[in-house]
Kinemage of the C-alpha trace (Angstrom):
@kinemage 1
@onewidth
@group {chain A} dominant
@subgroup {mainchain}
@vectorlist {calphas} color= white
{ca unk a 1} P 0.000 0.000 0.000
{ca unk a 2} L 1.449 3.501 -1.131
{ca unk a 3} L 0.679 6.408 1.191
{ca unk a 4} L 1.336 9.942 -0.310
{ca unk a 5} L 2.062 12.432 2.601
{ca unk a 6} L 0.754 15.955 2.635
{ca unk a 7} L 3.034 18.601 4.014
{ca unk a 8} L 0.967 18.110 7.166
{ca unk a 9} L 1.412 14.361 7.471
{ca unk a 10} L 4.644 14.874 7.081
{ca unk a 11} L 5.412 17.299 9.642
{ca unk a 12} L 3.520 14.908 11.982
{ca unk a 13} L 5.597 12.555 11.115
{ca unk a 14} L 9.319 14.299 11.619
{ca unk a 15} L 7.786 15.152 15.005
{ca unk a 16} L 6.386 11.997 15.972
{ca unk a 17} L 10.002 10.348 14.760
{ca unk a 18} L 11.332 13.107 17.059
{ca unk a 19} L 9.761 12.418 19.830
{ca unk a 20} L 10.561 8.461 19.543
{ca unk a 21} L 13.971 9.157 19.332
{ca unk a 22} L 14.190 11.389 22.233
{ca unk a 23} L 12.694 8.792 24.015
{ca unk a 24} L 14.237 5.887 23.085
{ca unk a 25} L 17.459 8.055 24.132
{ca unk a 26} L 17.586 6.276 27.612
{ca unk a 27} L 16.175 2.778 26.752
{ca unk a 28} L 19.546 1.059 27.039
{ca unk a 29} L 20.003 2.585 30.098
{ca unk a 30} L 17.097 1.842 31.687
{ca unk a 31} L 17.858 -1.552 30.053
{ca unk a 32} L 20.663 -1.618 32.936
{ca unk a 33} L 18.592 -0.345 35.553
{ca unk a 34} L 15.638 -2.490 35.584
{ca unk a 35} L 18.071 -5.574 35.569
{ca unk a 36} L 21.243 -4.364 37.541
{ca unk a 37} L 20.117 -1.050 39.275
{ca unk a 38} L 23.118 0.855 38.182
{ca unk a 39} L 26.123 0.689 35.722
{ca unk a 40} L 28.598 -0.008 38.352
{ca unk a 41} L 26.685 -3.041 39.606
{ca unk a 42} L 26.426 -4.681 36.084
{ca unk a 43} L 30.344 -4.161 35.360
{ca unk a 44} L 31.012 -5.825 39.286
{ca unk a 45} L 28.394 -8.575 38.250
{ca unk a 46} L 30.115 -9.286 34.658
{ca unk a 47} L 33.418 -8.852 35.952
{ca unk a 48} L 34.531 -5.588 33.608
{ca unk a 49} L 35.014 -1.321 34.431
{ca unk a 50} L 32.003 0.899 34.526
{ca unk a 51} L 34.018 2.404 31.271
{ca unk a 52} L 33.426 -0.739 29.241
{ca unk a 53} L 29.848 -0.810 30.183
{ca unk a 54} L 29.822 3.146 29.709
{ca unk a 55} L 31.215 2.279 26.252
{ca unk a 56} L 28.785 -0.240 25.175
{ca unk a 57} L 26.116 2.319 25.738
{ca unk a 58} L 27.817 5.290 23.710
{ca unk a 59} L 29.681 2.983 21.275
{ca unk a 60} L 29.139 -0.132 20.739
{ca unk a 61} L 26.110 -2.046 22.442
{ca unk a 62} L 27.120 -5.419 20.738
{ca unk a 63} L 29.927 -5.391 23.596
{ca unk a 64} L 27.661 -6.554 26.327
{ca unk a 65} L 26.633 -10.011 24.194
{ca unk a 66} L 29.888 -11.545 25.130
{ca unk a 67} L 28.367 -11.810 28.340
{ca unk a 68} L 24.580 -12.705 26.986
{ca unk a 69} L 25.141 -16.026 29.041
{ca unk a 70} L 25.869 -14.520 32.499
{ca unk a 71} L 23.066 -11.936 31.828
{ca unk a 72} L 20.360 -14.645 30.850
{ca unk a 73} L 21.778 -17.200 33.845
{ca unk a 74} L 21.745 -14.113 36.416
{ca unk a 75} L 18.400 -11.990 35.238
{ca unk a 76} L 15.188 -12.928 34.176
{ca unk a 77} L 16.145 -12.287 29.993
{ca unk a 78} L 16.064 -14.046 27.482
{ca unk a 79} L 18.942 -14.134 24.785
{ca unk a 80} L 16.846 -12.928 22.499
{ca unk a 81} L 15.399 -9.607 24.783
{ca unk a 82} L 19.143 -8.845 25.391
{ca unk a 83} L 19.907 -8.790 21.730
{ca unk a 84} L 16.724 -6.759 20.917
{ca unk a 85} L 17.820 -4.348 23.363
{ca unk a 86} L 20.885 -4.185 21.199
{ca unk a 87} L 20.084 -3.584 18.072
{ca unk a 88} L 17.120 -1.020 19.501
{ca unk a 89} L 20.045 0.873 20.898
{ca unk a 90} L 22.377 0.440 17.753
{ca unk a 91} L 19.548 2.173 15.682
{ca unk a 92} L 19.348 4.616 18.090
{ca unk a 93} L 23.099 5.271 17.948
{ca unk a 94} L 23.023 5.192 13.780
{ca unk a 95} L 20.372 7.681 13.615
């Protein structure tokens, strides 16, 4: 099905895209703190620095599925959430 947007409809829908990206911003993070509480307790439960975990959430989110076996054993996440979460975040960071 073809839509044609009006200049209207497609105002709506920069804004709407706006708004979904502003808050999908955070979803990583609160990713984190739903299953760990805070960065610093997820790097001392996976065994790595706060920067690494820092840098998985500015950089490179496919970092933290080296450990997709701790995080499923440990929280209650499936492999697949976990790599959702991922490549929500990496689209996020591409944008």
């Amino acid at each position: 099905m073809l839509k044609i947007l009006t200049t209207q409809n497609y105002q709506t829908t920069i804004t709407m895209s706006n708004r979904s990206k502003k808050r999908t911003t955070n979803d990583f993070k609160e990713f984190i703190g739903r299953h760990y509480g805070t960065q610093t307790r997820l790097a001392k439960s996976l065994g790595v620095t706060t920067q690494t975990v820092q840098s998985w959430i500015k950089d490179n989110p496919r970092g933290i599925l080296k450990y997709a076996p701790e995080i499923v054993k440990e929280k209650n996440v499936t492999a697949f959430q976990l790599m959702a979460e991922v490549i929500h975040h990496e689209r996020y960071l591409n944008d």
